[in-house]
N, C-alpha and C positions, 0 to 999 in steps of 0.2 A: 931564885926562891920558888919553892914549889909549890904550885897551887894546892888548895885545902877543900877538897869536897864538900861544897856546901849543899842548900835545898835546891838550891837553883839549876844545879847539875842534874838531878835525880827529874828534873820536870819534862816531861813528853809533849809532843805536837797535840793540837785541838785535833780531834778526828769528827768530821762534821758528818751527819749520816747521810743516806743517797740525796738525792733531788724527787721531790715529788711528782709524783706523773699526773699528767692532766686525764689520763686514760687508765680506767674506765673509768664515767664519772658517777657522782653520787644519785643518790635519786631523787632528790630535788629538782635534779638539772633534769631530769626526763620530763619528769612534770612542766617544766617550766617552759621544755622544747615542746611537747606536747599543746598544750595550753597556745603557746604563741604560735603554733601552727595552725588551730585550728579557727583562732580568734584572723590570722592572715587570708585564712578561707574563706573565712564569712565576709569580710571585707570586700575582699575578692569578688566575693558571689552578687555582694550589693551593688556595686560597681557596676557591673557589665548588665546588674540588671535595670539598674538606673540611667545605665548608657543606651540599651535595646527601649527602657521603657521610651524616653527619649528620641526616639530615632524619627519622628514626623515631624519633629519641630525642627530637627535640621535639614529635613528634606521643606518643608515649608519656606523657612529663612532663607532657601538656594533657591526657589521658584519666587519666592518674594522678589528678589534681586534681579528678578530679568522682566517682570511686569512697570508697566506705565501706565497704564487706563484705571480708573476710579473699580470700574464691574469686575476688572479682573483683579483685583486684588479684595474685593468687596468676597466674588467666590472664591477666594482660594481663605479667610478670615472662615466665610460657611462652615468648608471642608475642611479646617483644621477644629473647629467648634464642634463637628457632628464625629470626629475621631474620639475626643476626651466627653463627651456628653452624651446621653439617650437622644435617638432620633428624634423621640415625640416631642422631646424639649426646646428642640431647636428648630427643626425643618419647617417647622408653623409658622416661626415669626416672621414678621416683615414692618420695615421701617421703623417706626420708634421702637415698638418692642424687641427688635434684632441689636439696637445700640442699646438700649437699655440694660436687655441680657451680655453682650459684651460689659458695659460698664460694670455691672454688678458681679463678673468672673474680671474683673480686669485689678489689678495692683495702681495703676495707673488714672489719673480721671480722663476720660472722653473731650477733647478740647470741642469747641462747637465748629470748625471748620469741620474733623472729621465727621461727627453728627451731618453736616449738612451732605455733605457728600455721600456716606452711607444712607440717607432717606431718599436724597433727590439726585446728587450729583452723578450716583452712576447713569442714568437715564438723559444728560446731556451729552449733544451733538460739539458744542467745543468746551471741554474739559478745561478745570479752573488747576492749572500747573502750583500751585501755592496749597489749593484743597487738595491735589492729588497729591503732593511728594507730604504733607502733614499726614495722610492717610494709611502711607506707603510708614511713617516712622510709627504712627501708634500700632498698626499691623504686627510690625515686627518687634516690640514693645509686647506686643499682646502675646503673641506666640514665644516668645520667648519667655514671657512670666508668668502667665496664667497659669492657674492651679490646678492639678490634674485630677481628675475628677473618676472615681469607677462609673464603666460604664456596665451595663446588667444587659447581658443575653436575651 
């Protein structure tokens, strides 16, 4: 029996058009490459400026790390104070007003071993190892949080 040309005969393949190319792209994408490039720069810029601005407190915390005496960690607290502060603000002080200005730039409170050490203890002949290594932790507490402060020319 012979087949009967129906519709079904007459029907041709899906012909699907090309593939879309990802190239060149719209202009949205430029903007958008644009934009996230320069938003990665700034970042970028903040970064190493906050790493440079930064760079005496990790030379501090590595000199911190090899002192044992109450004075020398008393001056190297100074000299990391007179880095981020006006000179006239700080070079003056001495004993309570030198803890007191630490406590009041400090995140942290002052425990009164360090106080006692910072007024008196640097100036003893046998060092209190209890007041020293409490001295040695608020130091590096301090340096490491303290809030940085402009300093004016």
């Amino acid at each position: 029996m012979p087949q009967i040309p129906g519709n079904l005969d007459r029907l041709n393949d899906i012909v699907l058009p090309p593939q879309l190319s990802w190239w060149p792209l719209a202009p949205g994408w430029y903007v958008l490459i644009a934009l996230s490039s320069v938003t990665a720069g700034w970042l970028m810029f903040r970064l190493v400026k906050n790493w440079k601005a930064n760079a005496y407190r990790r030379v501090a915390l590595r000199e911190l790390a090899t002192l044992n005496d109450a004075s020398s960690i008393a001056e190297l607290l100074r000299r990391t104070a007179l880095v981020v502060s006006p000179r006239a603000d700080v070079a003056s002080l001495s004993e309570n007003e030198w803890v007191d200005w630490l406590a009041n730039h400090s995140s942290v409170a002052v425990p009164p071993k360090v106080r006692r050490q910072l007024s008196c203890g640097i100036y003893e002949r046998e060092p209190d190892p209890a007041g020293v290594s409490a001295l040695s932790e608020f130091a590096a507490q301090w340096i490491s949080q303290h809030p940085t402060m402009t300093v004016e020319s």
